[in-house]
N, C-alpha and C positions, 0 to 999 in steps of 0.2 A: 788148116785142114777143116774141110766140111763136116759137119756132124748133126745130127737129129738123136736125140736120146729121148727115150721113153719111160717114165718110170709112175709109179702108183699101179701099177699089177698088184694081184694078189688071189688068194684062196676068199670067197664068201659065202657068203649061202643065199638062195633063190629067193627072189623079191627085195633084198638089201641093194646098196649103191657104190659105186666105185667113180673116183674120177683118176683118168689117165692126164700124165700132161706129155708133153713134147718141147727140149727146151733145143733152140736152135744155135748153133756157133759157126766162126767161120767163114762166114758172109751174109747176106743181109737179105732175108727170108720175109722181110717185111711187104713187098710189092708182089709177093709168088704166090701162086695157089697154094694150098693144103689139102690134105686129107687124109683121112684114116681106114686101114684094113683090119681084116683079120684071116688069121688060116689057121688049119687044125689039121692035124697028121695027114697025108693023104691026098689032102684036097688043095684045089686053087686057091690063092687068096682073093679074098671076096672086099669090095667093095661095102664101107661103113659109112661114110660120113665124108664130106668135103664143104671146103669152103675157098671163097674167091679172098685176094689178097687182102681187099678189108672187110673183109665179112659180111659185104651185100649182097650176098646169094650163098645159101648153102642147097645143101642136099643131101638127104639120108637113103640108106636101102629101107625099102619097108617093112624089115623087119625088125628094124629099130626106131622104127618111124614115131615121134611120140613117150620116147622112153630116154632116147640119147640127145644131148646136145652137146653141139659140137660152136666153140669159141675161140679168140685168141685175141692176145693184147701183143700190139706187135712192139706198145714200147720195151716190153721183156723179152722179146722173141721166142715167145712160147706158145704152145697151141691148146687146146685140153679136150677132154671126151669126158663130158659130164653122164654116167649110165647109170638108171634108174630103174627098176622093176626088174632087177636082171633075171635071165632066165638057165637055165645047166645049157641051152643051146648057143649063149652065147660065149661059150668055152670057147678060148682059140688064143692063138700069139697074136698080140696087136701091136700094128706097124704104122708109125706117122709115115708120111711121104711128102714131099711138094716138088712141085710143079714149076719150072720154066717158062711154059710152053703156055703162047701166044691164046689157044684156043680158051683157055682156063682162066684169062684176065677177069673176064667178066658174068663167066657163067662155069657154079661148081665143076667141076669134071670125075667123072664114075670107073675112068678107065685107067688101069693102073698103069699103062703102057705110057701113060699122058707126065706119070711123072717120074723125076729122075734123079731126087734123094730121097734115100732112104735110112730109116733108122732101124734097129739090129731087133728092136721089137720087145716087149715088155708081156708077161703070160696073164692071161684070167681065166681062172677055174671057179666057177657056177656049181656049186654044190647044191643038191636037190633035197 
């Protein structure tokens, strides 16, 4: 069974740090894109962070531009979301994903359509 699990969520407070990880099982996640969202009641989920299978291209939204980084060591099959400055805006369910798909070998990919596991998502609440 495929699985992506998320964990290191939690409650902080604004300007503190959180790292999320993503451990992968199942099959072998090691050659596939990655990336990370997030959503909050309501809304789409938004585009975080991605990264190409070994990590030679990433890409962030610019609103985490400079505050997030995004890593993984594929000999653990795990991914992380290092978050830094956090802000109450960055409240939301955060969700690993990866990627299959051809387009995403070599350059991060933004579009959530692009990938097609997913993990059940881990919360962070940004206390102000």
């Amino acid at each position: 069974q495929v699985q992506l699990v998320e964990s290191g969520g939690g409650l902080v407070q604004a300007k503190n740090s959180l790292r999320l990880s993503c451990a992968a099982s199942g099959r072998t996640f090691n050659n596939d894109a990655m990336g990370w969202f997030r959503q909050t009641p309501g809304k789409e989920r938004d585009f975080v962070a991605a990264s190409t299978y070994a990590g030679g291209s990433t890409t962030y939204a610019d609103s985490v531009r400079g505050r997030f980084i995004i890593s993984r060591d594929n000999g653990k099959s795990t991914m992380y979301l290092q978050m830094n400055s956090l802000e109450p805006e960055d409240t939301g369910v955060y969700y690993c994903a990866a990627s299959t798909d051809e387009a995403c070998t070599y350059r991060a990919c933004r579009a959530a359509s692009l990938y097609n596991y997913w993990g059940q998502g881990t919360q962070v609440t940004v206390a102000s």
